[in-house]
matplotlib code that plots the C-alpha trace (Angstrom):
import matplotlib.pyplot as plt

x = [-2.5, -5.9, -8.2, -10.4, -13.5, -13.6, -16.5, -19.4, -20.4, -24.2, -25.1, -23.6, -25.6, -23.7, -25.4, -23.2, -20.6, -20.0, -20.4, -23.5, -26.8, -30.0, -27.5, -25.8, -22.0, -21.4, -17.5, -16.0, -13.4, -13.4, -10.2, -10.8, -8.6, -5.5, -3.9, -6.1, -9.6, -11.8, -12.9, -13.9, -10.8, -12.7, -15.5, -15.0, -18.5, -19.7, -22.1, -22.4, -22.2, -19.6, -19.2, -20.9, -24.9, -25.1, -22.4, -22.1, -19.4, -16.6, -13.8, -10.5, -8.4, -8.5, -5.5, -6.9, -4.6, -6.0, -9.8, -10.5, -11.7, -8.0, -5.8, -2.5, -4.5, -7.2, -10.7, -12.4, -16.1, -18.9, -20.1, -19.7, -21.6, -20.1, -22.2, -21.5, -19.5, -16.3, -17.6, -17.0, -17.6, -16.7, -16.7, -19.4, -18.3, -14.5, -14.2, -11.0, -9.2]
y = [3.0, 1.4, 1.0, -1.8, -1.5, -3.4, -6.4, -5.4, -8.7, -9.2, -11.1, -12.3, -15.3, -15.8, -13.7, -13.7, -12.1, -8.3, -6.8, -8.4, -6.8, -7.9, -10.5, -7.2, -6.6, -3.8, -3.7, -1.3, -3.8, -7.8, -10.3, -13.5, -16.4, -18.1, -20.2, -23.2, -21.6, -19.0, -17.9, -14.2, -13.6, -10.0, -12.3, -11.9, -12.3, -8.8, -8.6, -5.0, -4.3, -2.8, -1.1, 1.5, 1.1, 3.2, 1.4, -2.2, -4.5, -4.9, -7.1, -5.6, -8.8, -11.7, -14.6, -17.5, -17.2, -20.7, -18.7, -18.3, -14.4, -14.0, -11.9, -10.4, -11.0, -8.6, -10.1, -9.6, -11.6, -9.0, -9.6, -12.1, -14.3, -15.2, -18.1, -20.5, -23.7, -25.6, -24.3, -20.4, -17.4, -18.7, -16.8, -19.2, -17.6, -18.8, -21.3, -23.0, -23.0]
z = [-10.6, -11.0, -8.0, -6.2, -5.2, -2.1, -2.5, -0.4, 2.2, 0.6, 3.9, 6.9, 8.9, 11.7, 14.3, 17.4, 15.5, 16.9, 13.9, 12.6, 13.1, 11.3, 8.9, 7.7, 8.3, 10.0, 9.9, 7.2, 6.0, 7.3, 6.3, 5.0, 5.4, 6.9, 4.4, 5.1, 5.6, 4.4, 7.4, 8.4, 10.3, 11.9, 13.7, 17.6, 20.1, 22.2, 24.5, 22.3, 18.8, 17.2, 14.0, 11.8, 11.9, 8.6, 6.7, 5.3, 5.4, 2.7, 1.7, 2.6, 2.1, 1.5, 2.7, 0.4, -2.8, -3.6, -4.3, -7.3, -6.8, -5.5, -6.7, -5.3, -1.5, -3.2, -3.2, -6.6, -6.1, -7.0, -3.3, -0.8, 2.0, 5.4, 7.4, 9.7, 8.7, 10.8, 13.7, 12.9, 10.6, 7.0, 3.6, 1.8, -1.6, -1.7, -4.5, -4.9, -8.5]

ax = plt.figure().add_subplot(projection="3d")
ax.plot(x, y, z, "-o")
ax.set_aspect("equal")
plt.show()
């Protein structure tokens, strides 16, 4: 059986999110998605950060089957970018098919 690496998240803007220090994700795996909207479905506000300072954050699923990096729920972008858009955490690199 072949493995994934798990796509790294290059840079996250939206800086009230828990895990986000300095625009870099600190969670070791986020989900993306519902099956309407790319959104980081790990964002939550702390008043304390959470998450590994010395690791970055990866892609450990992804919901939107409609994305073109999709496949089998498996994201497979070289990287992605969360950021704010519909008033929360999106993935800015889902691209619909």
């Amino acid at each position: 059986m072949a493995t994934t690496e798990m796509p790294v998240v290059n840079e996250c803007a939206v800086d009230t999110c828990a895990y986000n220090r300095e625009h870099v994700c600190h969670a070791l795996a986020i989900t993306v998605g519902d099956p309407q909207h790319a959104h980081c479905d790990t964002f939550f506000t702390s008043p304390r950060k959470g998450g590994s300072s010395a690791a970055a954050g990866h892609v450990g699923a992804c919901k939107m089957s409609d994305c073109r990096y999709n496949a089998d729920f498996e994201c497979h972008a070289t990287g992605i970018s969360v950021g704010a858009r519909h008033d929360t955490a999106d993935c800015l690199t889902y691209s619909p098919r």
